[in-house]
N, C-alpha and C positions, 0 to 999 in steps of 0.2 A: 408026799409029806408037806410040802410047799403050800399046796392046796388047803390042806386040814387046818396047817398051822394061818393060812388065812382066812379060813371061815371062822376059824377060834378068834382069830382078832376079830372078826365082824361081829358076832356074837357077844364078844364082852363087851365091846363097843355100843351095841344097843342095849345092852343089859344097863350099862352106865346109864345111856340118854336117858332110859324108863324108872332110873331111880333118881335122877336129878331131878325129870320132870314133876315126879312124884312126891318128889320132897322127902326122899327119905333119909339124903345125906347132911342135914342139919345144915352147919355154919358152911359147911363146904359147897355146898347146893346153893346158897347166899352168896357164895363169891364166882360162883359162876353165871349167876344169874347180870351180873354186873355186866360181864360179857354180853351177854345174849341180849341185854337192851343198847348195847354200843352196835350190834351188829343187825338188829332190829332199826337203829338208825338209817345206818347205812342205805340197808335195801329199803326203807321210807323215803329217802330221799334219789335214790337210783329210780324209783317210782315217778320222782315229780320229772326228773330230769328225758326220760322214757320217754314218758307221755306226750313231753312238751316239743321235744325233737322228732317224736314220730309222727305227729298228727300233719294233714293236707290239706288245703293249703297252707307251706310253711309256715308257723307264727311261733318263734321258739322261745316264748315266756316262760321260765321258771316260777312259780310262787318263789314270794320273799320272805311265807313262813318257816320258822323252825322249828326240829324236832327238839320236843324236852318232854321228858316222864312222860313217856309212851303216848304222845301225841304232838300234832300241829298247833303252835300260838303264834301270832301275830308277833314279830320283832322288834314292832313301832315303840314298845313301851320296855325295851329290855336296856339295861346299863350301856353305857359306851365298851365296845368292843367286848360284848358277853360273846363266850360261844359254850351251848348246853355241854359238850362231848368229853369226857372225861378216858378218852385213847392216851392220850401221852400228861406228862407231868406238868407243863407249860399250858397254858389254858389257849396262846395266840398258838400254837404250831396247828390246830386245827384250823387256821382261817385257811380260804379257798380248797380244803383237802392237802395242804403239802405232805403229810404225814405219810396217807395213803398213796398221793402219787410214788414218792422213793421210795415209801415197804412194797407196792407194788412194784417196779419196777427194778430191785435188788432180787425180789423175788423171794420176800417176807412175809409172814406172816401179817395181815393188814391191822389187827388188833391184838397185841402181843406183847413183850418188854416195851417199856416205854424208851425213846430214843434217848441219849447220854447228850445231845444237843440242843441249842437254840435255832428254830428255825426263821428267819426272818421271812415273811412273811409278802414282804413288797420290798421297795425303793427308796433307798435314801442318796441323794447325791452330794450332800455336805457332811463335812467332817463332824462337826459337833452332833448332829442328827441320829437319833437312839431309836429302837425298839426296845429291848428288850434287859433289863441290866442280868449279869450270872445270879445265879443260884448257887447253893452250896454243892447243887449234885451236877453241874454246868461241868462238860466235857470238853466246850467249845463252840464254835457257831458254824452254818450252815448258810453260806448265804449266796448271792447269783454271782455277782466280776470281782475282779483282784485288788481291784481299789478299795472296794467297802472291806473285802478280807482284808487287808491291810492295816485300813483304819483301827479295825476291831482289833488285834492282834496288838495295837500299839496302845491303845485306850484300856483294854482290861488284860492282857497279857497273856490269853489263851487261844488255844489253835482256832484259828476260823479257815475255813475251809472255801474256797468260789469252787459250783459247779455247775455255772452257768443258768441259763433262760428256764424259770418253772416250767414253763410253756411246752421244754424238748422231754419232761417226764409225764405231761397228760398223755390220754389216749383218744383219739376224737366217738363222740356218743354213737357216732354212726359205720357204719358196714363202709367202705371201699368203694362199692357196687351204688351204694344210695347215693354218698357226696360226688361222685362223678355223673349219677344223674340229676341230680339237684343242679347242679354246675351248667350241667346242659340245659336245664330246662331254665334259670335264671341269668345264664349270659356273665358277661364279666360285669364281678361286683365289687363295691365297696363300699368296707365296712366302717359307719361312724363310732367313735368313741373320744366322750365329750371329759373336760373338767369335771370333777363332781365332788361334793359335800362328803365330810366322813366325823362322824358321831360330832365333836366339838368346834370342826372348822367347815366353814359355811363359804361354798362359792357360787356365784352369780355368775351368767351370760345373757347377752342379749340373742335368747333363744331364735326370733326371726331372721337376724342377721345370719347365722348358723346356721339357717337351711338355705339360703339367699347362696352364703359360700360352698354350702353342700353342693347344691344345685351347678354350679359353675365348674366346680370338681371333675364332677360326672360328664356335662356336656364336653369340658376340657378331655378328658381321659378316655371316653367312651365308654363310658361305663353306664351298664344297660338296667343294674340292681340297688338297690341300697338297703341295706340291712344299719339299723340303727338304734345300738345295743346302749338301752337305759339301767343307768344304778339303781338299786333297789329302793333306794331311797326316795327317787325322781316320781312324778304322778303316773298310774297309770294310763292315763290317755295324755297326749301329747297334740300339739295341733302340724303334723304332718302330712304330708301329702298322701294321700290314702293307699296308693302302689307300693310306697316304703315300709319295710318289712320292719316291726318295731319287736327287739327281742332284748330278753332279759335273763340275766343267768344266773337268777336268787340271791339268796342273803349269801355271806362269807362264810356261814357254817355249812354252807351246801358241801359236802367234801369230792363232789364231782363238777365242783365251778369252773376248773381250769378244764377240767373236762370239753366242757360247754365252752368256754372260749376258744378251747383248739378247733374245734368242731366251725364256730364263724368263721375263724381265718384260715380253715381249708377251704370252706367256700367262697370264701372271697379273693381278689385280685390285688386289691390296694387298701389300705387304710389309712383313715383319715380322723385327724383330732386338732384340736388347740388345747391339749397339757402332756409337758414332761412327764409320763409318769411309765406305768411298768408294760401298759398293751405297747408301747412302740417298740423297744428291744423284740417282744413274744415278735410282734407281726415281722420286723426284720429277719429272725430266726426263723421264721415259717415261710419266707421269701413272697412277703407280702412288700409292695409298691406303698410308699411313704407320701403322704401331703400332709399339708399342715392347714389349717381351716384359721385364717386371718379374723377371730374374735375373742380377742382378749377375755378371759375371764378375770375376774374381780375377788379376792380372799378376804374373807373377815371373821379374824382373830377373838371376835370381844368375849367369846364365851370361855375363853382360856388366859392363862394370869402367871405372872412370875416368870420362871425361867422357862418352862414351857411353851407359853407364847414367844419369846425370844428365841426359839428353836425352831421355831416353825416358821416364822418370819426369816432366817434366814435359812430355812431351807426352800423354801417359795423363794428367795432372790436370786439362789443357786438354780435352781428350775427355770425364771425366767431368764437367766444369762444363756444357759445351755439352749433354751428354747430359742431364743435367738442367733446361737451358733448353729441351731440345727436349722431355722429355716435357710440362714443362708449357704448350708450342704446341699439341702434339695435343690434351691435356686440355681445352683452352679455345678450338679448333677450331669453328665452327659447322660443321653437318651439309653434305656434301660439300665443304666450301671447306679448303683447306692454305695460306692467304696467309700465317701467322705463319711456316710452318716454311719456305717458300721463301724471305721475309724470311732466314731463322734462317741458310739454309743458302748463300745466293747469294756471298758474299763467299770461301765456299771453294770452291763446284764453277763460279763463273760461267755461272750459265743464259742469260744474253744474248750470252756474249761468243763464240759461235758463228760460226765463221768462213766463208762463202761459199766458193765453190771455187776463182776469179781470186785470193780474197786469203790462202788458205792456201797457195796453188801458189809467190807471191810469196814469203809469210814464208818455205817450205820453202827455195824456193831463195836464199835471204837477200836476196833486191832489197825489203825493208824493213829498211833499218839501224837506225831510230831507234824507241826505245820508245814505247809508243800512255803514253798521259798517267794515272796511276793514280784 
């Protein structure tokens, strides 16, 4: 009986596909077609990401185009913080895939109800510093350590949730078996991640300096690789030393970005940057070895006006203060141990606040109404 009554399901199951594909179910046929170009997404972009990490000699560049109405366009000319994907309600909870990583990892449907949250997206480390304001159908926020939930919770008055490093919800692009041979065949590496420009604030470094410090890094640390992952934004060709491995992990609508980021800092040993920003907690959490690249980068505000600019400005001062606190954690560091700078860093990325999968599945589906205690 068991059997019958599942070939019956298989049956009307493809009966369905062949009259949706067919067109024969009218408005209904239209609303699932909605679907099948979000999920046509998906695997367009699981394509670039494939291609880009499986090819030999490693060179792990994503394209930085994105999918929109059923093909690839250049993102150079697209609004500040567009992303095509019309998965969830919130337009930013698709930047990097967060959406995907937690319905994955709850063990959800990856295009399906839209979530009842705000997903923050990245890093803020000052109080007055926004994403995203509520909406009327705003269940609450979603965000990495207990301080920013905090914040939120005291500024709009709704549950926000820390559950820690995006980084512990990707899954790396590659097999077990490849990044433990990769590893072998490139030796201990480290991985650069620089300041970078994002749609209306514009930052500057003195690029040669920055390989001058790279370089000293590596001779200091022993480090035999260097993988040196450029924003999407940055030129394609860069004036590097030709053995360094120049990799890039798409635009932000890529929904396998973090992906691709988990995937560098398994193979890598240490990472290395000059900005506060969200790869330093990932790489801590993935017990990646911390330096900091002595090259100030330079922010410049002019293309932003009012309160906005005043936002940012003081969140860049917050950034450089902590950046400062945090070089002198490394400095004063004993040999293998990073207890000061997890100290330094846990109140923003939340390394403990790691959510189980019953109790992500719960908050996603909002049967957690009341905020955990800050």
């Amino acid at each position: 009986m068991a059997e019958r009554l599942a070939g019956l399901r298989e049956r009307l199951r493809a009966g369905l596909r062949q009259a949706l594909r067919a067109g024969r179910l009218g408005p209904v046929g239209r609303l699932e077609r909605l679907d099948r170009d979000e999920w046509q997404g998906l695997a367009a972009y699981r394509g670039l990401v494939h291609q880009a990490f499986g090819q030999r000699p490693f060179a792990p560049q994503v394209s930085a185009d994105l999918w929109d109405r059923h093909s690839f366009r250049s993102a150079a000319s697209t609004k500040p913080f567009f992303s095509p994907a019309r998965r969830e309600l919130e337009n930013s909870s698709h930047h990097y895939g967060h959406d995907i990583q937690l319905k994955r990892h709850a063990g959800l449907p990856l295009i399906g109800a839209p979530l009842p949250h705000l997903l923050e997206h990245g890093l803020k480390v000052s109080r007055e510093a926004t994403f995203e304001s509520p909406r009327p159908w705003t269940r609450g926020y979603l965000c990495m350590g207990p301080l920013r939930a905090r914040w939120l919770r005291e500024r709009f008055g709704l549950p926000a949730h820390p559950i820690g490093p995006w980084i512990a919800y990707a899954r790396p692009l590659l097999k077990a078996e490849a990044i433990s041979q990769l590893r072998a065949e490139l030796g201990p590496t480290l991985l650069v991640v620089l300041a970078h420009s994002w749609d209306q604030v514009e930052r500057r470094m003195d690029l040669g300096r920055c390989v001058a410090e790279v370089r000293s890094l590596m001779e200091a640390g022993g480090y035999h690789s260097l993988i040196w992952l450029r924003h999407w934004k940055d030129p394609e060709r860069l004036p590097l030393p030709p053995e360094w491995i120049l990799a890039c992990n798409g635009h932000r609508s890529n929904p396998w970005f973090l992906d691709a980021m988990r995937t560098l800092l398994e193979l890598s040993d240490g990472l290395a940057s000059n900005a506060f920003g969200t790869h330093l907690g990932y790489g801590v959490a993935l017990g990646a070895r911390l330096h900091w690249i002595e090259a100030e980068a330079e922010q410049d505000l002019s293309a932003l006006a009012g309160a906005k600019a005043v936002e940012e400005a003081g969140e860049w001062a917050e950034r450089q203060r902590l950046s400062a606190l945090l070089r002198q954690a490394l400095a004063s560091a004993e040999p293998g141990s990073q207890d000061n700078v997890r100290r330094l860093l846990d109140p923003y990325w939340g390394f403990d606040a790691l959510q189980p999968v019953p109790a992500l599945r719960d908050l996603l589906l909002d049967r957690r109404r009341s905020a955990p205690a800050a």
